[in-house]
C-alpha positions in Angstrom: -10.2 -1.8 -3.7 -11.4 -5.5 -4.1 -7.9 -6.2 -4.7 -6.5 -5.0 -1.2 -9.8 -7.0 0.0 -8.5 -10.0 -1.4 -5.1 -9.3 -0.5 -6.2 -8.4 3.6 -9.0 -11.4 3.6 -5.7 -14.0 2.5 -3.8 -12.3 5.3 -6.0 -12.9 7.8 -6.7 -16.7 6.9 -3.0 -17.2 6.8 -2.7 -15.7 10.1 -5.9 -17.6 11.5 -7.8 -15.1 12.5 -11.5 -16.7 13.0 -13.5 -13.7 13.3 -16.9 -13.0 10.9 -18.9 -10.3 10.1 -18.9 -6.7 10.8 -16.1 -7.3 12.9 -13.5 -8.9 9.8 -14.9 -6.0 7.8 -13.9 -3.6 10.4 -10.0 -5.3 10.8 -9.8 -5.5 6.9 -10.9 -1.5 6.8 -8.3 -0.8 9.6 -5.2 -2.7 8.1 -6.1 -1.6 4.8 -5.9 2.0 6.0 -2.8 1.2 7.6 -1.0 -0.3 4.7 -2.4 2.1 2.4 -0.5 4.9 4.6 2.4 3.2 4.4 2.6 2.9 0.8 1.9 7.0 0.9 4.6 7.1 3.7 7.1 5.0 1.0 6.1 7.2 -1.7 6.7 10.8 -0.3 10.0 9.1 1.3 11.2 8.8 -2.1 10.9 12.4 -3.3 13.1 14.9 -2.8 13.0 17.1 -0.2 12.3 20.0 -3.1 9.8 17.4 -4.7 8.4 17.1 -1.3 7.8 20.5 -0.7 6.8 21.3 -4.4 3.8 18.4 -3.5 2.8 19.6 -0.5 2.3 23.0 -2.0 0.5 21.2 -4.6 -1.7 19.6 -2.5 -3.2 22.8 -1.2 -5.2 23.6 -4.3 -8.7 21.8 -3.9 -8.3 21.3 -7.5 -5.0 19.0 -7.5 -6.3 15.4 -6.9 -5.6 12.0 -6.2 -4.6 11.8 -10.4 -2.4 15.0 -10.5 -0.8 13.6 -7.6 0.1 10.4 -9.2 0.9 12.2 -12.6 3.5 14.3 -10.2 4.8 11.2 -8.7 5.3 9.3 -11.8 6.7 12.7 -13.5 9.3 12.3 -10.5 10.7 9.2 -11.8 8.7 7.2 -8.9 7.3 3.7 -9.9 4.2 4.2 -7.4 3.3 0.7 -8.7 6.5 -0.9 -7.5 6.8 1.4 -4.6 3.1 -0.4 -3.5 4.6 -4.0 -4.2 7.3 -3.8 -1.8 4.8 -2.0 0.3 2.8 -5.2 0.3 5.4 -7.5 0.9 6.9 -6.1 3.6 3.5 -5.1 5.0 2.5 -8.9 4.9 5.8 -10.3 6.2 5.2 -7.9 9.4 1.5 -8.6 10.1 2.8 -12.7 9.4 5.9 -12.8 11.7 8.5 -12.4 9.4 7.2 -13.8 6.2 7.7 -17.1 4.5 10.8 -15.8 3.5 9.7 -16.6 -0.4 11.1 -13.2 -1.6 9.4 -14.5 -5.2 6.7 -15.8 -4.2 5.7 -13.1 -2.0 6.5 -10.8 -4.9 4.1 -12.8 -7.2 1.6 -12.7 -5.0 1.6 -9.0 -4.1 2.4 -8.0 -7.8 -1.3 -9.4 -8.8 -2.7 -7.8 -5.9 -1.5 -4.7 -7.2 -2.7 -5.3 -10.9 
């Protein structure tokens, strides 16, 4: 998670914000919630609707985890990796106004993130 950490602190600097303290830890916390729902959101979006359901099904047995799940995805044919990247990107473009509009860069950047 010190990644996303890294990744929400250079959002906020390159947006301005001047808070400290508890409160920056509480607005990193709440968009890194946010953009971690969003990459679930982009990930169940790219299932099947059978795939879907076959998860979800899945997902009720207090013994399928966060690792089953991502075995599942990845035996779906997702790239939950790339699926986060673009997550990122467009996630950052948003909370910036539209982005630099350095598709690369941007890329770069949310691509070591990620790693």
């Amino acid at each position: 998670m010190q990644n996303l950490d890294d990744f929400m602190e250079s959002l906020l600097q390159e947006k301005g914000i001047n808070v400290e303290g508890e409160v920056r830890d509480q607005l990193k916390a709440d968009m890194t919630q946010r953009l971690l729902n969003q990459i679930d959101r982009a990930t169940l979006n790219r299932l099947s609707e059978e795939q879907a359901i076959e998860l979800s099904d899945k997902l009720d047995d207090p013994n399928f985890g966060d690792e089953q799940a991502s075995e599942y995805i990845k035996k779906c044919g997702i790239d939950a990796q790339q699926v986060a990247l673009e997550t990122m990107i467009q996630f950052r473009a948003l909370y910036l106004g539209g982005g630099t509009g350095d598709v690369v860069n941007e890329a770069e950047e949310a691509e070591a993130v990620a790693e």
